[in-house]
C-alpha positions in Angstrom: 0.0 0.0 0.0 1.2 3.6 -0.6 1.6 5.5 2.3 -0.3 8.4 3.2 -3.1 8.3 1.1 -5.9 6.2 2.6 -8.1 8.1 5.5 -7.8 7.0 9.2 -10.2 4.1 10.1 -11.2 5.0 14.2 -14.3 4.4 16.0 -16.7 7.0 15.2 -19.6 8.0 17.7 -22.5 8.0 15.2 -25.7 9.9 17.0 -29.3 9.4 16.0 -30.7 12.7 16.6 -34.6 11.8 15.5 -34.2 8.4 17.9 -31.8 9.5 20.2 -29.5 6.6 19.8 -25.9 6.3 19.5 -24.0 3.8 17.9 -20.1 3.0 18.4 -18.6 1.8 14.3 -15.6 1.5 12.7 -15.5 4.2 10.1 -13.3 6.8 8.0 -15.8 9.8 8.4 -14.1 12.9 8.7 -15.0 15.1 11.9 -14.0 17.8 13.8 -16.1 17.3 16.6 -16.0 15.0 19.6 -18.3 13.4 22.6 -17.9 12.0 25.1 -19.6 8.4 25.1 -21.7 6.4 27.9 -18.4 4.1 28.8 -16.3 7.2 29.4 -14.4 7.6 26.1 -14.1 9.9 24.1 -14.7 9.6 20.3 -15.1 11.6 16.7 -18.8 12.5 16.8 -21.5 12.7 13.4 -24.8 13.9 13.9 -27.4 11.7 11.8 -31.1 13.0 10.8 -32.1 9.1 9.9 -30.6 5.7 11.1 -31.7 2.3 11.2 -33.2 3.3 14.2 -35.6 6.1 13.5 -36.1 5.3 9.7 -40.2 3.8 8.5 -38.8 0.6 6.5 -36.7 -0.6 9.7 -38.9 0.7 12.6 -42.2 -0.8 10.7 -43.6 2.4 11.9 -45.7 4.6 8.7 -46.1 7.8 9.2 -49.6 8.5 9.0 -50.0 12.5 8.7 -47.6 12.0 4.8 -50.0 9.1 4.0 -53.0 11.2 4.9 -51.6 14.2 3.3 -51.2 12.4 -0.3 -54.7 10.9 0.1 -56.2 14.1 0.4 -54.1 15.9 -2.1 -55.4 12.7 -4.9 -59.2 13.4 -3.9 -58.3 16.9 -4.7 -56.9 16.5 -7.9 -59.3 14.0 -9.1 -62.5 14.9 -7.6 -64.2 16.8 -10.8 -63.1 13.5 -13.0 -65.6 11.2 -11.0 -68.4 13.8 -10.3 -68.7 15.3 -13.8 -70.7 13.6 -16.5 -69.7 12.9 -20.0 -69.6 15.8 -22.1 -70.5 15.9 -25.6 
């Protein structure tokens, strides 16, 4: 291997912020910040909006209020189609 060119692989603190969960894995993500961790260590910190942990397809959990939202935005749209009659 040339030296020098591949990125550091560390333990990275990976935060769900939408769950509040943390996970502790091996990683090259670049970081500037730290925290300090529930065993006392302190590790390279990245702030995630969606993990396994939060996200629909792994929780099982469907948002409702998005579903209802494109249900009501169909009727909407397509309510003169079924209450018109045929023109001609």
């Amino acid at each position: 291997m040339k030296p020098n060119i591949h990125p550091a692989y560390r333990t990275v603190l990976f935060h769900d912020t939408a769950a509040d969960v943390y996970f502790l894995i091996g990683s090259t993500a670049d970081t500037d910040r730290t925290h300090q961790h529930t065993d006392g260590n302190t590790y390279p910190y990245v702030a995630l909006d969606v993990s396994s942990a939060s996200h629909p397809i792994y929780t099982g959990q469907q948002r409702q209020a998005t579903t209802e939202g494109r249900i009501a935005g169909f009727n909407k749209r397509f309510a003169a189609f079924g209450s018109g009659g045929k023109k001609g």
